[in-house]
MMTF fields as JSON, N, C-alpha, C and O atoms, coordinates in Angstrom:
{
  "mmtfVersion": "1.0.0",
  "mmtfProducer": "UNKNOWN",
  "numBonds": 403,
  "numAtoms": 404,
  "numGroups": 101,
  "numChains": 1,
  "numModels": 1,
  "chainsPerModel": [1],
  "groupsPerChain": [101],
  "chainIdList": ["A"],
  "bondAtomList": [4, 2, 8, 6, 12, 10, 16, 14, 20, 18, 24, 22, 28, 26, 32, 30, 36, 34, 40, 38, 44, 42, 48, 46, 52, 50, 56, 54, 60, 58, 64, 62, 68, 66, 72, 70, 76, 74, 80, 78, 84, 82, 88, 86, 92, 90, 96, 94, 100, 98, 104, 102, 108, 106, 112, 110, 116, 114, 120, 118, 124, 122, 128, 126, 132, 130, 136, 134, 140, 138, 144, 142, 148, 146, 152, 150, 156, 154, 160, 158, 164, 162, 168, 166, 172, 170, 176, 174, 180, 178, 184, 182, 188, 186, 192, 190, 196, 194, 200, 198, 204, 202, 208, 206, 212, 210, 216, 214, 220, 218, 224, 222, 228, 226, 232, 230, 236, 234, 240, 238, 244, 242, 248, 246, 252, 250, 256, 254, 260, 258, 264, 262, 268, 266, 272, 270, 276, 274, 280, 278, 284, 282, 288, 286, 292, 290, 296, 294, 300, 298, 304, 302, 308, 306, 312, 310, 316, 314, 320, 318, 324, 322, 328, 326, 332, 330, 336, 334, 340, 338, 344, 342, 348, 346, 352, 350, 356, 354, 360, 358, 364, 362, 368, 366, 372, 370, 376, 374, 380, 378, 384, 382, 388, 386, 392, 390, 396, 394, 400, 398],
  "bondOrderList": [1, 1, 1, 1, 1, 1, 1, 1, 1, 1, 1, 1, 1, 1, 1, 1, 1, 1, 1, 1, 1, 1, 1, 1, 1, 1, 1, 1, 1, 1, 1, 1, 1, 1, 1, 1, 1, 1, 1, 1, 1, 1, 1, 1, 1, 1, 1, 1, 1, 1, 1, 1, 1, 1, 1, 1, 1, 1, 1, 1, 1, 1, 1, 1, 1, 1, 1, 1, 1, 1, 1, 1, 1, 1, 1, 1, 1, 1, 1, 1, 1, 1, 1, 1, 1, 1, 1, 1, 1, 1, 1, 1, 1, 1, 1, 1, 1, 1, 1, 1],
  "groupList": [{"groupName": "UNK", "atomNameList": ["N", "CA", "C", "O"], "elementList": ["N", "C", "C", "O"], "formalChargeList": [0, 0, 0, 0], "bondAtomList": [1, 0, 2, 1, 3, 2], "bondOrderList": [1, 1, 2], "singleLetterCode": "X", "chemCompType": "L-PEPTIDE LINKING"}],
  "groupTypeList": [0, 0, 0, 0, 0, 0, 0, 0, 0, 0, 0, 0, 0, 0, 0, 0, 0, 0, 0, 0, 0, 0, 0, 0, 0, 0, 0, 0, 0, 0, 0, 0, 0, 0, 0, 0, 0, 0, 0, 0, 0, 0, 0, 0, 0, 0, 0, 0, 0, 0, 0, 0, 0, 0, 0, 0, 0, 0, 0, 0, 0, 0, 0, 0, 0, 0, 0, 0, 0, 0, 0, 0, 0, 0, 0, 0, 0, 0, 0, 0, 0, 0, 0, 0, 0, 0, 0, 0, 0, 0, 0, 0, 0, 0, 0, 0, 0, 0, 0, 0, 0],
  "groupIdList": [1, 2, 3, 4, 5, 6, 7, 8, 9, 10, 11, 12, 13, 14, 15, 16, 17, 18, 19, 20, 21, 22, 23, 24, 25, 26, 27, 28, 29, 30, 31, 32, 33, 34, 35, 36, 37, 38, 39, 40, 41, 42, 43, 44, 45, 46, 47, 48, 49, 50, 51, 52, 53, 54, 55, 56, 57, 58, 59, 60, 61, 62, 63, 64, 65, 66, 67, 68, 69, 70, 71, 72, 73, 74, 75, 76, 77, 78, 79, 80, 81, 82, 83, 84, 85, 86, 87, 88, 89, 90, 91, 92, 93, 94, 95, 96, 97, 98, 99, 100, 101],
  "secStructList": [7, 3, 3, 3, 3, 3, 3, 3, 1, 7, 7, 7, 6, 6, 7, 7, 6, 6, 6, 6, 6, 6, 1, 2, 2, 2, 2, 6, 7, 3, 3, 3, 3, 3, 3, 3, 3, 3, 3, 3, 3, 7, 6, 6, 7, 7, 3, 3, 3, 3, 3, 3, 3, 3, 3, 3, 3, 7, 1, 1, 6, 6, 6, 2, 2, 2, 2, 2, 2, 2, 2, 2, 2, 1, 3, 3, 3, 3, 7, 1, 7, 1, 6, 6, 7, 7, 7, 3, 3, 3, 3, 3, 7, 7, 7, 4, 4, 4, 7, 7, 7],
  "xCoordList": [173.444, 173.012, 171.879, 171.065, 171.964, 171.035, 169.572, 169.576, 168.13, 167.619, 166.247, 166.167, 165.457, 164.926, 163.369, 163.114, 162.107, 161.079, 160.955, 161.315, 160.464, 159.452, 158.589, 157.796, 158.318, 156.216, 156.564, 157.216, 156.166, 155.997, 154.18, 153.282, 154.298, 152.672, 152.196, 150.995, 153.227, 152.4, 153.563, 154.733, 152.909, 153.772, 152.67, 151.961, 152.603, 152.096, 151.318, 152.225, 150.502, 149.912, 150.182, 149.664, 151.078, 151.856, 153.22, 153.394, 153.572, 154.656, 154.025, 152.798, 154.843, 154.814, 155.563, 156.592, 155.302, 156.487, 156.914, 156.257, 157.859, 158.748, 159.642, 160.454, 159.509, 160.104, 160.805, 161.883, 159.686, 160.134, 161.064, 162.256, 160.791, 162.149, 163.359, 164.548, 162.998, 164.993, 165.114, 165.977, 164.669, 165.188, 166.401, 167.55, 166.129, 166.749, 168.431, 169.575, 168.12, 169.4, 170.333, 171.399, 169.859, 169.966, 170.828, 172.008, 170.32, 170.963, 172.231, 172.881, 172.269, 173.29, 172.84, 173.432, 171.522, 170.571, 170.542, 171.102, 169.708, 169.589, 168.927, 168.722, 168.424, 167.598, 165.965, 165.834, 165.383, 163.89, 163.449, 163.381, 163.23, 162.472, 161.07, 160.215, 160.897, 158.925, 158.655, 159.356, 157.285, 156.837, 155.367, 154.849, 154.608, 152.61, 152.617, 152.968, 152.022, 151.36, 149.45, 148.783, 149.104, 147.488, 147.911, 148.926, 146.169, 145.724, 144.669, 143.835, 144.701, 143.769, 143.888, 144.903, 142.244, 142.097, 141.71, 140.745, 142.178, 142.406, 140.827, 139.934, 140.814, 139.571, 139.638, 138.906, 140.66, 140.306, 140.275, 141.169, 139.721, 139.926, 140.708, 140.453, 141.916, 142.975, 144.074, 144.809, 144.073, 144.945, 146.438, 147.248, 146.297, 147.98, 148.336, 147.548, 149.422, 149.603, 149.993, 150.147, 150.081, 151.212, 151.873, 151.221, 152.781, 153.56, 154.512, 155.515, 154.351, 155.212, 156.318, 156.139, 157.415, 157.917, 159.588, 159.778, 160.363, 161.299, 162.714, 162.586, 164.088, 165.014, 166.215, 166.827, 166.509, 167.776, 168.849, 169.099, 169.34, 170.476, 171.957, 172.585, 172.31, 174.09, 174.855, 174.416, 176.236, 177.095, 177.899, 179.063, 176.981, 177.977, 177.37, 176.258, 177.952, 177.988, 176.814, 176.554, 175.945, 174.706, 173.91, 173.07, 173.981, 172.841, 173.063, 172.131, 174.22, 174.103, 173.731, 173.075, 173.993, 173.089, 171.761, 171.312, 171.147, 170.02, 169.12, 168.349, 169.599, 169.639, 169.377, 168.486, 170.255, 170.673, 169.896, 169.264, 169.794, 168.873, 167.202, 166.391, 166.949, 165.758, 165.386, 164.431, 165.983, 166.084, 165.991, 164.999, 167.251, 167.221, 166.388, 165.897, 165.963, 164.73, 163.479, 162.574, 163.248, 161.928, 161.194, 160.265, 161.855, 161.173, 162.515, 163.573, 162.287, 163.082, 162.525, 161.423, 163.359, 162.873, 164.467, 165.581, 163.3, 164.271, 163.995, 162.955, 165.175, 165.085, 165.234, 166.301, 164.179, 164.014, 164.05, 164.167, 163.931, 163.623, 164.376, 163.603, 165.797, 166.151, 165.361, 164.649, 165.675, 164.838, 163.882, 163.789, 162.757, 161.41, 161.386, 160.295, 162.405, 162.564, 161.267, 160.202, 160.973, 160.555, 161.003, 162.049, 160.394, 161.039, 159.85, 158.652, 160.3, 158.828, 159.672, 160.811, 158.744, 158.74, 158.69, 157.702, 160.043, 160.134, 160.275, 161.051, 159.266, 159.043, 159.423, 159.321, 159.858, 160.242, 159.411, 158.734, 158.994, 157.691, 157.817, 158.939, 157.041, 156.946, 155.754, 154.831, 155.531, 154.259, 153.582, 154.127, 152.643, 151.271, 151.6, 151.512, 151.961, 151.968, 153.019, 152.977, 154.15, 155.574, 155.571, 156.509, 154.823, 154.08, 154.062, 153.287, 154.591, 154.555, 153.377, 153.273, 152.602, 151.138, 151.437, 150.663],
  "yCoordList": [261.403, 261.421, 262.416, 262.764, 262.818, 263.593, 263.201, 262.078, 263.813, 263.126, 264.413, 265.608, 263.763, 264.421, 264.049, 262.845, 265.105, 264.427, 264.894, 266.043, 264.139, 264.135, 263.833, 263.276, 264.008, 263.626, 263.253, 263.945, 262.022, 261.963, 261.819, 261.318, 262.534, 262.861, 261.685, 261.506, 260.81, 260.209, 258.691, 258.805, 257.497, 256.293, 255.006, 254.535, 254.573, 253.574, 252.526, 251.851, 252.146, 251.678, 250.214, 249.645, 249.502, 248.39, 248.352, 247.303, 248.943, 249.64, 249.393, 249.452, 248.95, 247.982, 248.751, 249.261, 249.026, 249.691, 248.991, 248.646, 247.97, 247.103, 247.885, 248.62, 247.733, 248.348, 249.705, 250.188, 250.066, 252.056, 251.555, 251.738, 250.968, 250.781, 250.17, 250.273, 249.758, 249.332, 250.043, 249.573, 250.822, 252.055, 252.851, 252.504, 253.881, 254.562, 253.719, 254.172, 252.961, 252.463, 251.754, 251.454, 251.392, 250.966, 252.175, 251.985, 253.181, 254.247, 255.258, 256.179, 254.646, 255.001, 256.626, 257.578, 256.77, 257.362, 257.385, 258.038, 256.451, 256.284, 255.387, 254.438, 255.474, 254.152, 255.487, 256.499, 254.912, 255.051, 254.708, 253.538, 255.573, 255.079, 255.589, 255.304, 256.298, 256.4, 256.632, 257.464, 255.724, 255.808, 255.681, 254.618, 256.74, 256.78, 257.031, 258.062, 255.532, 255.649, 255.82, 255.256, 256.618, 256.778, 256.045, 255.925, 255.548, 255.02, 255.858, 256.345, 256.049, 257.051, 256.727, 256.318, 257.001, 256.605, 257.628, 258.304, 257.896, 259.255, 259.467, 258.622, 260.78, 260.491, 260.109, 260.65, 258.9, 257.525, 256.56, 255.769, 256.302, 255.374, 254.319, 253.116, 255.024, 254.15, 254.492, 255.478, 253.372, 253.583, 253.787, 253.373, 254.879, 255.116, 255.268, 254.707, 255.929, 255.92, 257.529, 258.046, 257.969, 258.761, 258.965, 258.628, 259.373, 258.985, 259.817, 260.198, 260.208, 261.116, 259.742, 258.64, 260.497, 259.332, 260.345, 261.493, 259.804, 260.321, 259.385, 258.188, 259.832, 259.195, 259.61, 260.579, 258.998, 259.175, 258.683, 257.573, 259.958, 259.99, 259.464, 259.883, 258.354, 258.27, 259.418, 260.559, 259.042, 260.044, 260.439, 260.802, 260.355, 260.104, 261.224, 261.425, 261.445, 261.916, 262.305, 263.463, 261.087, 260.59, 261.144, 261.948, 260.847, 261.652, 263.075, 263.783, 263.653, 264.995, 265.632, 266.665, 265.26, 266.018, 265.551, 265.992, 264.663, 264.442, 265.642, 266.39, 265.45, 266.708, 267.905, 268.628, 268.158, 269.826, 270.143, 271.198, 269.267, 269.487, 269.543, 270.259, 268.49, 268.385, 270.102, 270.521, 270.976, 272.168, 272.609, 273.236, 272.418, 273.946, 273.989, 275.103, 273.02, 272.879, 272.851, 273.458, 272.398, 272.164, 270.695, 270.081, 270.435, 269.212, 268.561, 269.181, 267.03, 266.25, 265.095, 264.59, 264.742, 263.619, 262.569, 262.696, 260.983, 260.029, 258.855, 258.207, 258.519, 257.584, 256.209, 255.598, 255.728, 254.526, 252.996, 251.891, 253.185, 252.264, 252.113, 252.002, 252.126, 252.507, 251.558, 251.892, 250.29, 249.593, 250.122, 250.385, 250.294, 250.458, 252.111, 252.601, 252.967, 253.94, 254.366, 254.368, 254.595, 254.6, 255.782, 255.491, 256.738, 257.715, 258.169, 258.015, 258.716, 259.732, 261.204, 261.466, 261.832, 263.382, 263.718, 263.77, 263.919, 263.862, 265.423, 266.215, 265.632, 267.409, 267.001, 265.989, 268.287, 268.386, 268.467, 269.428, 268.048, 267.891, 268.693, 268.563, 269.725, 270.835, 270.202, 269.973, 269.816, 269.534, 270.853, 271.954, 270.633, 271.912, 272.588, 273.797, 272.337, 273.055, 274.049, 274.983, 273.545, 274.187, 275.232, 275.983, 275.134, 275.813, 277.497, 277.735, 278.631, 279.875, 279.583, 278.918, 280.321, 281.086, 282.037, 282.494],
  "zCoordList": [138.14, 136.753, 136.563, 137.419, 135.291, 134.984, 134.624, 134.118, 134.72, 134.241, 133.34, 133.623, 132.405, 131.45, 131.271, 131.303, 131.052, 130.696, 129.498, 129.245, 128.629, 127.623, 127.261, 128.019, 126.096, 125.352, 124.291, 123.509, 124.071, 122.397, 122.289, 122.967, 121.098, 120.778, 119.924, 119.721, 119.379, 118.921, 118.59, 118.224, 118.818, 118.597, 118.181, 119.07, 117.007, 116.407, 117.177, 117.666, 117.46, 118.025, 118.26, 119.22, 117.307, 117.3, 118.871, 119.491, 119.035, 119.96, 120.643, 120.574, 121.728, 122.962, 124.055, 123.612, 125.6, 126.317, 126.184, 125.201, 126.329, 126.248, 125.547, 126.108, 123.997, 123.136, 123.143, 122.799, 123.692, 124.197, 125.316, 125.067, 126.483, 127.216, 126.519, 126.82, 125.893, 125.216, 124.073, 123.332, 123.737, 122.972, 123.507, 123.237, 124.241, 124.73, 125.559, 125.569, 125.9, 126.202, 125.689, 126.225, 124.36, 123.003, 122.357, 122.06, 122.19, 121.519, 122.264, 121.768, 123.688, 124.378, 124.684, 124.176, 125.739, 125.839, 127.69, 128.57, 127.631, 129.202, 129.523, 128.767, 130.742, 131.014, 131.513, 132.2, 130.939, 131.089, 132.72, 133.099, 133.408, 135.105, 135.048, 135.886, 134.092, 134.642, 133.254, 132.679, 132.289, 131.622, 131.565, 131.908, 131.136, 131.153, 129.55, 128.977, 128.829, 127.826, 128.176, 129.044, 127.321, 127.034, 125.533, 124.846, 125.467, 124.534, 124.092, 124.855, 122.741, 121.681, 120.487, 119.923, 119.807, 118.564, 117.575, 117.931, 116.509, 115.695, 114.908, 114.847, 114.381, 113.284, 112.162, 111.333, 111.701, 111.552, 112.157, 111.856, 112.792, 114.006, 113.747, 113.801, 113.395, 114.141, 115.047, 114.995, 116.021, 117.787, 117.349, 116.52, 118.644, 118.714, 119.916, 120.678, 120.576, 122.04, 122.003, 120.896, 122.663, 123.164, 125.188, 126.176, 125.185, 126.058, 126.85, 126.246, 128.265, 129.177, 129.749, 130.268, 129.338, 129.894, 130.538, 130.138, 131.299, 132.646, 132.307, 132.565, 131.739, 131.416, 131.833, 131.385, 132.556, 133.794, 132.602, 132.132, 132.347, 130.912, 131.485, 132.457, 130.5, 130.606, 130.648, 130.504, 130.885, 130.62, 129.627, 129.797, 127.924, 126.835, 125.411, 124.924, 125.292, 124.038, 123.371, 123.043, 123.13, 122.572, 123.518, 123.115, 124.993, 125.753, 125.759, 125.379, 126.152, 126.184, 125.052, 125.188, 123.983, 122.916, 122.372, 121.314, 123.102, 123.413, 123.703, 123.102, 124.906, 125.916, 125.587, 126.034, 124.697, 124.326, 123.289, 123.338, 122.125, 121.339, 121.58, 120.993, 122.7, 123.171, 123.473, 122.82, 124.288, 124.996, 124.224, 123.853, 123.527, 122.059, 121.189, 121.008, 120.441, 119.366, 120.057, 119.484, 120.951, 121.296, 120.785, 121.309, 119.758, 119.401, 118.785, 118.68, 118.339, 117.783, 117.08, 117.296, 116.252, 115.831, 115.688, 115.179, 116.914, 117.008, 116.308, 116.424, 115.394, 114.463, 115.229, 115.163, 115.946, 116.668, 115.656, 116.186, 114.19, 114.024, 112.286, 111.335, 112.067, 110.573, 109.57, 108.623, 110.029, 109.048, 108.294, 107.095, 109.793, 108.952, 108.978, 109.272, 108.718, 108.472, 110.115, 109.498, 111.241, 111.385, 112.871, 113.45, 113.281, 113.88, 115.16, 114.921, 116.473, 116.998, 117.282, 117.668, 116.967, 117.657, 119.296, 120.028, 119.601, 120.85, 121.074, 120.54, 122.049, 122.918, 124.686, 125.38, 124.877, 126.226, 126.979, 126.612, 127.858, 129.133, 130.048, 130.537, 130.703, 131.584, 132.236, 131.454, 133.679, 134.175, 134.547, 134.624, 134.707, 134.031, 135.279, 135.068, 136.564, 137.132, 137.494, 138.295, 136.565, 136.881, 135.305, 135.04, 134.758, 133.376, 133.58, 134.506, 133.089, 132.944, 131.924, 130.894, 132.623, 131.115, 130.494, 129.653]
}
């Protein structure tokens, strides 16, 4: 299987990993194996997270253009939550050291 990092820069401070782990496999995505939320508070001080997280992608449809779009756009936005209309901006993760300046 394939697998993918990303960043989301920013996720509500209500959001639980929990939640972020059954996302993605929920949406017929993948399963999540390494997730690092930080905790930060904005200049309004109010908390949010953001999050490097490592997703060992299915083999379907939904992941590969995950995937592809992740690459091709550079950024995305995943509608995690229709109800509450509620979405994160997902960017592709390069660790700093594998980073061209």
């Amino acid at each position: 299987m394939t697998t993918i990092n990303i960043y989301i820069p920013r996720i509500l401070g209500s959001v639980t990993e929990a939640e972020i782990l059954s996302v993605f496999p929920r949406m017929d995505i993948g399963n999540v194996t390494k997730i690092d939320m930080k905790y930060k508070i904005n200049e309004r001080k109010h908390g949010y997270y953001y999050a490097f997280i490592t997703i060992q992608l299915y083999s379907t449809i939904r992941a590969t253009n995950f995937k592809k779009n992740v690459y091709e756009y550079g950024m995305i936005r995943l509608l995690y939550d229709e109800e509450a209309a509620q979405y994160w901006e997902i960017k592709h993760h390069i660790d700093r050291n594998k980073r061209i300046n």
